[in-house]
C-alpha positions as CSV (number, residue, x, y, z in Angstrom):
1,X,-9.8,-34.6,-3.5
2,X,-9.3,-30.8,-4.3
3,X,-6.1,-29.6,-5.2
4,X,-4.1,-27.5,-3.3
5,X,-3.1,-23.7,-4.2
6,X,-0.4,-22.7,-6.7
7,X,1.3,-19.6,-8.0
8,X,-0.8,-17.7,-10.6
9,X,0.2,-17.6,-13.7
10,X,2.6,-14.7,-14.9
11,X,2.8,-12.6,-17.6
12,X,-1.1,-11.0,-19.3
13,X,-2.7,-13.2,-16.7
14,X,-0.6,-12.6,-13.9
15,X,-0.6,-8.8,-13.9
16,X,-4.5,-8.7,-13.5
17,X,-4.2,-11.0,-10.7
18,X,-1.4,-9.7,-8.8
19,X,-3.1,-6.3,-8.0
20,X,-6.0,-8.2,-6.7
21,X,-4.4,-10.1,-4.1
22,X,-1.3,-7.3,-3.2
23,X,-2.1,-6.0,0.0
24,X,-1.1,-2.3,-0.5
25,X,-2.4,1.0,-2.0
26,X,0.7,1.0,-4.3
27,X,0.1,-2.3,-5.7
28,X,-3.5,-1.1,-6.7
29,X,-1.9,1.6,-8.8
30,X,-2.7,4.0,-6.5
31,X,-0.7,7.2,-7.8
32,X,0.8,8.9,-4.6
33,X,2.1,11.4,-3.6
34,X,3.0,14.4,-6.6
35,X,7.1,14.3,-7.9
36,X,8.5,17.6,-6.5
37,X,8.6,20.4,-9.1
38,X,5.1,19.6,-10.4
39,X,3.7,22.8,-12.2
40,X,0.3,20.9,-12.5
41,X,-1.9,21.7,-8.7
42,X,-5.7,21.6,-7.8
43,X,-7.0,25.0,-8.6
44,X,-4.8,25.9,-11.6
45,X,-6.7,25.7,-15.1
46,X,-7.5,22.6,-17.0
47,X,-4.7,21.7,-19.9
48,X,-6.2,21.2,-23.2
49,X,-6.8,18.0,-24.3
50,X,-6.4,16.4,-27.6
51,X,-6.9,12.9,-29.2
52,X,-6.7,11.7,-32.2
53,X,-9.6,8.6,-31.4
54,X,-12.9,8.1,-29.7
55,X,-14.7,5.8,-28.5
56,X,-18.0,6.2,-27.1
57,X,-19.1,9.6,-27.4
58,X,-18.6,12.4,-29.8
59,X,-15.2,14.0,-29.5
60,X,-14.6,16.5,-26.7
61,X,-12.8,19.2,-28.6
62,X,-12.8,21.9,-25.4
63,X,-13.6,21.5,-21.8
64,X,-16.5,23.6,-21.6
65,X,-17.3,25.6,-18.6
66,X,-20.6,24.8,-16.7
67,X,-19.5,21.4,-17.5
68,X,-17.8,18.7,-15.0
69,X,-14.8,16.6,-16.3
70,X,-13.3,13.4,-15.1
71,X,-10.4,12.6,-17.2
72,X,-8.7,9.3,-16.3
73,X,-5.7,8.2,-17.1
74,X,-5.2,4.2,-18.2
75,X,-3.3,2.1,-20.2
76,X,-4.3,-1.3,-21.6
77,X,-1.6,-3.4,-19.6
78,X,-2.8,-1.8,-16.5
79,X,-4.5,-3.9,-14.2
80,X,-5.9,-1.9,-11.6
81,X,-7.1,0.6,-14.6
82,X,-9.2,-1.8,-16.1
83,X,-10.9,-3.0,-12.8
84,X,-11.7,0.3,-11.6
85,X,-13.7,0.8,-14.9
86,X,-17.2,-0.6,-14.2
87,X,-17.4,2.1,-11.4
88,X,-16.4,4.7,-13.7
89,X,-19.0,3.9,-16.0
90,X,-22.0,3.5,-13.0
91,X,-20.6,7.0,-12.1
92,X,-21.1,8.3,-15.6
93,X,-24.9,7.2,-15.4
94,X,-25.3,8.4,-11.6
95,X,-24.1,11.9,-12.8
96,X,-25.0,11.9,-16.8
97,X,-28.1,14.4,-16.4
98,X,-25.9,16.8,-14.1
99,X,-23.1,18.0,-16.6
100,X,-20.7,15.6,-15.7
101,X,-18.4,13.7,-18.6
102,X,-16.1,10.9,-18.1
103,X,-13.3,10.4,-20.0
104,X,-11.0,7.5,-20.2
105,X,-7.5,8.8,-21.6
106,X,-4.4,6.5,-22.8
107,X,-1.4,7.0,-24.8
108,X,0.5,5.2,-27.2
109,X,3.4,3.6,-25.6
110,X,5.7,0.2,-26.9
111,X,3.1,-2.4,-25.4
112,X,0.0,0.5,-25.8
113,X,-0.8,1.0,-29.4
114,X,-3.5,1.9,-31.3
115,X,-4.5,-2.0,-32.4
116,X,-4.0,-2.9,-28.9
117,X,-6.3,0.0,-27.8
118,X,-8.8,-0.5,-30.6
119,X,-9.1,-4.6,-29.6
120,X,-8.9,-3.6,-26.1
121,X,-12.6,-1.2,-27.0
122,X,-14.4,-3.6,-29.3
123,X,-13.9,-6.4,-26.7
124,X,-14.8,-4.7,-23.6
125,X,-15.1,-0.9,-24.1
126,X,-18.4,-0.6,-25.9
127,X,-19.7,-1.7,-22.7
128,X,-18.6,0.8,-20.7
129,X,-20.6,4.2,-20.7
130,X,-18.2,6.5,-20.6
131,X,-15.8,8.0,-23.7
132,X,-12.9,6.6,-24.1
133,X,-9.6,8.5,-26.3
134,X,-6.3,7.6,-27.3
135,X,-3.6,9.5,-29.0
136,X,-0.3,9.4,-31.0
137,X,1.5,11.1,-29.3
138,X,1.8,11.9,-25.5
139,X,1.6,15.5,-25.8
140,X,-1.6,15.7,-23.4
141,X,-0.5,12.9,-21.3
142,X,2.6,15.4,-20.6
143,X,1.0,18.3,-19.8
144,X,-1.5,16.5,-17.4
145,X,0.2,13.6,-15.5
146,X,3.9,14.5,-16.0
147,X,3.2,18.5,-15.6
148,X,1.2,17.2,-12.1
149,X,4.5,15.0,-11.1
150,X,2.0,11.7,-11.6
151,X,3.9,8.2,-12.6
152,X,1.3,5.7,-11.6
153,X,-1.6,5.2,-13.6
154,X,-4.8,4.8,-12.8
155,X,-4.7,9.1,-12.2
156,X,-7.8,11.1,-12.6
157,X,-8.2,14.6,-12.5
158,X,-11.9,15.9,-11.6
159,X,-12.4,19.6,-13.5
160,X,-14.9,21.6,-12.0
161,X,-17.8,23.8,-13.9
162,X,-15.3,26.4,-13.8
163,X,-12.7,25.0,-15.5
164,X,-10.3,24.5,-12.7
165,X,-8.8,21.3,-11.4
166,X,-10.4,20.6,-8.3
167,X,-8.8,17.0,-7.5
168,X,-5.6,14.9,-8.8
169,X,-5.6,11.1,-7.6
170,X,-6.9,7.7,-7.9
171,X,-10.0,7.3,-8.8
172,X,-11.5,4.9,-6.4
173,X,-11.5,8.2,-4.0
174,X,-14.4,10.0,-7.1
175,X,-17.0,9.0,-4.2
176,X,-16.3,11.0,-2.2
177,X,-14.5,14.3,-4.5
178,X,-17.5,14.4,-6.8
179,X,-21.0,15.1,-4.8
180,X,-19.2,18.3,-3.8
181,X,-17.6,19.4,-7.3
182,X,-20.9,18.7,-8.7
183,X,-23.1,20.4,-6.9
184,X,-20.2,23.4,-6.8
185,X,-19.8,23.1,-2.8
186,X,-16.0,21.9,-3.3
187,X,-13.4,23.8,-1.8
188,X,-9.5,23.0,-2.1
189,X,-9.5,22.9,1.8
190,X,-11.8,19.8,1.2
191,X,-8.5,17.9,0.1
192,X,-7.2,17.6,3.5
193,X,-10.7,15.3,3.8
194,X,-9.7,13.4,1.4
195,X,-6.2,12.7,2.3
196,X,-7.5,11.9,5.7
197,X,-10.1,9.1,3.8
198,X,-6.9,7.9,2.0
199,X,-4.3,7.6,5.2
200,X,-7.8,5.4,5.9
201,X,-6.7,3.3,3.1
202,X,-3.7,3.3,3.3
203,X,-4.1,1.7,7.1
204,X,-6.7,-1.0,6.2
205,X,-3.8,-2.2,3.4
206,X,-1.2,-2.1,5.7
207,X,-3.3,-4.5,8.6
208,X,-3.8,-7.3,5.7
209,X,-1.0,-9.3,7.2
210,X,-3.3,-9.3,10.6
211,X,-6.6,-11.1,9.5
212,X,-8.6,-9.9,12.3
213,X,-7.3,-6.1,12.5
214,X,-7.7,-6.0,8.4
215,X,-11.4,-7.0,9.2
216,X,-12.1,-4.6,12.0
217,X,-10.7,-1.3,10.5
218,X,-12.2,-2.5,7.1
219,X,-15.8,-2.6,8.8
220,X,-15.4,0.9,10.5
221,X,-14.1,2.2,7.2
222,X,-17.3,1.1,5.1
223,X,-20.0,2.3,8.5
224,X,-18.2,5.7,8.2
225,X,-18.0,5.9,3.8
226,X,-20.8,3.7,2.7
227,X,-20.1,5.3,-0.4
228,X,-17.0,3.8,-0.6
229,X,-17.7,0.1,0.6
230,X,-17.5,-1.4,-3.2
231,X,-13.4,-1.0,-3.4
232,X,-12.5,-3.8,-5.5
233,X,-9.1,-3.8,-4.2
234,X,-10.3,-4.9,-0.6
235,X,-12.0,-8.3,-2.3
236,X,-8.6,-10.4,-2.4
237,X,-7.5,-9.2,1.5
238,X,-11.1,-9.3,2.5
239,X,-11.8,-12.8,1.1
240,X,-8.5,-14.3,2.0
241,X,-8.6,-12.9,5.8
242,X,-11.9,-14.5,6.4
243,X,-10.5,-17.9,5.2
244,X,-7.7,-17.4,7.6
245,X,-9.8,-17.0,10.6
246,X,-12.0,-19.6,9.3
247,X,-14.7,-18.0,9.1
248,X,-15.9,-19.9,5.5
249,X,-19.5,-19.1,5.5
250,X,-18.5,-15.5,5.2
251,X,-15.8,-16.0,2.5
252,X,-18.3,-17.6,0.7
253,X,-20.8,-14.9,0.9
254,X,-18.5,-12.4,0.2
255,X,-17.5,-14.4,-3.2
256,X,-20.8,-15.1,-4.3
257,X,-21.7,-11.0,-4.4
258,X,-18.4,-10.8,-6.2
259,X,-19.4,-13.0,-8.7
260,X,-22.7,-11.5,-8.8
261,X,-21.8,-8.2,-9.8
262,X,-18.9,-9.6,-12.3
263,X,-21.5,-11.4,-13.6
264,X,-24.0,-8.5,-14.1
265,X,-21.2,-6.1,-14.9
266,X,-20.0,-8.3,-17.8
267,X,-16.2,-7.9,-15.9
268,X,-14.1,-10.0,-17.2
269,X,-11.4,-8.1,-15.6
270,X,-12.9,-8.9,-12.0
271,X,-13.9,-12.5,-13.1
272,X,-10.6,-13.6,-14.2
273,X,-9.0,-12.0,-10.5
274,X,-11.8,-14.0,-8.5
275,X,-10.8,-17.3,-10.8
276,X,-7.1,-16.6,-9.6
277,X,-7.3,-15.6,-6.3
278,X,-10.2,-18.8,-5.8
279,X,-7.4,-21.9,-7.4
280,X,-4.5,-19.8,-6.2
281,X,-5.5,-19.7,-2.5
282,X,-4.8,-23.1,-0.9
283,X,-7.6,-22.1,2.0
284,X,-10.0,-21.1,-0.5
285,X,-9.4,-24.1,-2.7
286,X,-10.0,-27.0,0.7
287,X,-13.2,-26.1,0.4
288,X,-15.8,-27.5,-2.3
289,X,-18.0,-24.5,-2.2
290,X,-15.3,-22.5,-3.3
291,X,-13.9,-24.9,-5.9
292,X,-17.6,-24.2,-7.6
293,X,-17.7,-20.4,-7.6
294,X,-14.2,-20.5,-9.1
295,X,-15.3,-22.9,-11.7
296,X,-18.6,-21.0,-12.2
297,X,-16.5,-17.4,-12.6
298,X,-14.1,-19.1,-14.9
299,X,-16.8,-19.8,-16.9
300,X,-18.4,-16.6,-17.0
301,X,-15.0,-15.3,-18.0
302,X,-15.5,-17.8,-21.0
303,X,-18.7,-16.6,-21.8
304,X,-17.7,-13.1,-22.4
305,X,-14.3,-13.6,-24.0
306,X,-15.5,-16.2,-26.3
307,X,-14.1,-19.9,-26.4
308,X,-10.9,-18.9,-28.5
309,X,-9.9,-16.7,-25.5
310,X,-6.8,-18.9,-23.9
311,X,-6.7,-16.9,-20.6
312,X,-10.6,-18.1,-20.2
313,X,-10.0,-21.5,-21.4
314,X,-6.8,-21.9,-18.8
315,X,-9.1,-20.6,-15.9
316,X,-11.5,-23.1,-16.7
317,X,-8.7,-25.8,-16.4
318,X,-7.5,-24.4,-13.5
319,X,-11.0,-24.4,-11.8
320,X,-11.0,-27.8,-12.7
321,X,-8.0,-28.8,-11.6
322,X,-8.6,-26.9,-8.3
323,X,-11.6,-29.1,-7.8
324,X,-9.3,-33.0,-8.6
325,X,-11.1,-33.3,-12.2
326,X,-7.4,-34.0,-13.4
327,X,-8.8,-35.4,-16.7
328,X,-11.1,-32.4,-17.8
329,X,-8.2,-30.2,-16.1
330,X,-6.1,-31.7,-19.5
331,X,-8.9,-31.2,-21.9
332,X,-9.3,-27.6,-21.1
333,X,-5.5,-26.7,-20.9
334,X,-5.2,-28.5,-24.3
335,X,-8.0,-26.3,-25.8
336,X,-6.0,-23.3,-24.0
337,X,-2.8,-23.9,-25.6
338,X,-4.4,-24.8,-29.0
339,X,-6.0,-21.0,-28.9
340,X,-2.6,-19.8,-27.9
341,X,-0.7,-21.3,-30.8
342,X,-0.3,-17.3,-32.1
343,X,0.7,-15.8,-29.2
344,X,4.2,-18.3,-28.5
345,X,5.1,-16.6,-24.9
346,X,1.4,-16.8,-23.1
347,X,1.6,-20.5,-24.9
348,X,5.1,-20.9,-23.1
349,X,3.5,-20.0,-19.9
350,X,0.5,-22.0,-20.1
351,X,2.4,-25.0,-21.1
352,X,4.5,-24.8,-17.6
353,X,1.5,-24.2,-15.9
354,X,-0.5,-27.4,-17.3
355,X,2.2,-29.3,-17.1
356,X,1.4,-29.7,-13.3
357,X,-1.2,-31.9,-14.3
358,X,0.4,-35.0,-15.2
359,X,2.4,-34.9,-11.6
């Protein structure tokens, strides 16, 4: 008997899930629309940029002209940053021989330190192929995102071989900014195209409460920007809308490339979302094909984050769970509170989850 669907858990856990199955641009972190009085536009100069750590690369000291610069703007509590990241990093590679340097910038805030960073790089950041820097002090986060009215994070700004900023926004939209900027054909007029491919965007998210609308704009959107057609924010809607028109077959499909490519990646970040949004969804979890990918991508998430990982070992309870196997559902959620004996609130958390289990 599977199980049916539940709440996912909150706090670490819940944050990376939560964008993943939120239906709109804003819940993807997508940054919006500039704060009036920014100083900061597309055509003005590059800032300097300073760090005081790198990751990844030697240190970029200047932003050189002849050069092309993606700096983007992330935090380690940030969701959506984290799962845009394996595209950043097959972008670095596609454009590596052509001038063009990704950089992956955070700054110290209260839950966004230096160990947290540092941990945050040796478990998952040597993977990536991009440079990654953090600073002290949020002198250059100020006179990028706050000086170009930005709030939301993840923000990128694209630097042309000239210098000069030639796009502010979320990176998912790179695709279709950087053939142009690279091969110096962009124009600031080309903006207005890529506000048009974002009110795009926007309209798919707002048709995920109609299954079959969601679908049909969602398929015209990929025909017209095949370049575009990996967005990891439409998996949740895309998966969950499916289910609701019953079409499981699909679903399915659609899950297993997910998996796939988490799988190939090395994502944890978009292993642990599929996990959730597979046990959270009561259609998803009716369905014993289903049931297995979630257990199989809770245990991928395992195998990457090591079995003293308690977010990895509570998926694989969940998964378990999801599928009726109440007594290895116990085992698992045992080992997960065991490996969060040092960290009292995610133990306090997994504890109400688990305790579901002896209902």
């Amino acid at each position: 008997m599977l199980r049916s669907g539940h709440k996912v858990l909150g706090g670490i856990v819940g944050v990376i899930a939560a964008f993943m199955l939120a239906p709109t641009p804003q819940a993807a972190g997508q940054p919006g629309v500039p704060k009036a009085g920014a100083t900061l536009k597309a055509g003005d100069p590059a800032p300097d940029l300073k760090a005081d750590k790198w990751w990844n690369g030697d240190p970029v000291t200047q932003l050189k002209k002849g050069n092309v610069y993606v700096v983007e703007f992330w935090a380690t509590w940030c969701g959506p940053c984290i799962v845009m990241m394996p595209h950043l990093s097959e972008l670095q590679e596609k454009y590596k021989d052509q001038g063009v340097i990704f950089i992956g910038y955070t700054a110290r805030d209260p839950n966004n330190t230096l160990a947290k960073v540092t941990s945050f790089v040796e478990k998952r950041g040597r993977k990536l192929k991009y440079r990654l820097a953090y600073s002290e002090d949020r002198g250059t986060y100020d006179a990028w995102m706050k000086a170009a009215g930005r709030g939301g994070i993840p923000c990128c700004f694209v630097v042309d071989r000239q210098g000069k900023i030639a796009y502010i926004g979320h990176p998912m939209y790179l695709d279709v900014v950087l053939p142009k900027v690279v091969a110096d054909k962009w124009k600031l007029d080309d903006l207005a195209e890529v506000e048009r491919v974002e009110q795009e965007v926007d309209s798919i998210f707002a048709a995920s409460r109609n299954p079959e609308e969601f679908l049909k704009k969602l398929e015209a959107f990929e025909k017209n920007h095949p370049e575009m057609g990996g967005i990891p924010y439409f998996n949740a809607p895309r998966i969950l809308s499916l289910l609701q028109l019953k079409r499981v077959e699909q679903a399915q499909k659609t899950a297993e490339q997910i998996l796939e490519q988490a799988l190939r990646r090395e994502d944890p970040a978009a292993l642990q979302s599929l996990t959730a949004l597979l046990t959270n969804s009561s259609q998803a979890n009716q369905h014993k094909e289903l049931v297995a990918l979630a257990l199989r991508s809770a245990q991928g998430l395992l195998k990457l984050n090591g079995d003293k990982d308690p977010i990895a070992l509570y998926f694989v309870a969940e998964a378990h769970f999801a599928s009726g196997d109440v007594a290895k559902a116990k085992e698992w959620g045992a080992k997960a509170l065991e490996a969060a004996e040092q960290e009292p609130q995610l133990k306090r958390q997994i504890q109400q989850r688990i305790s579901r289990y002896d209902k």
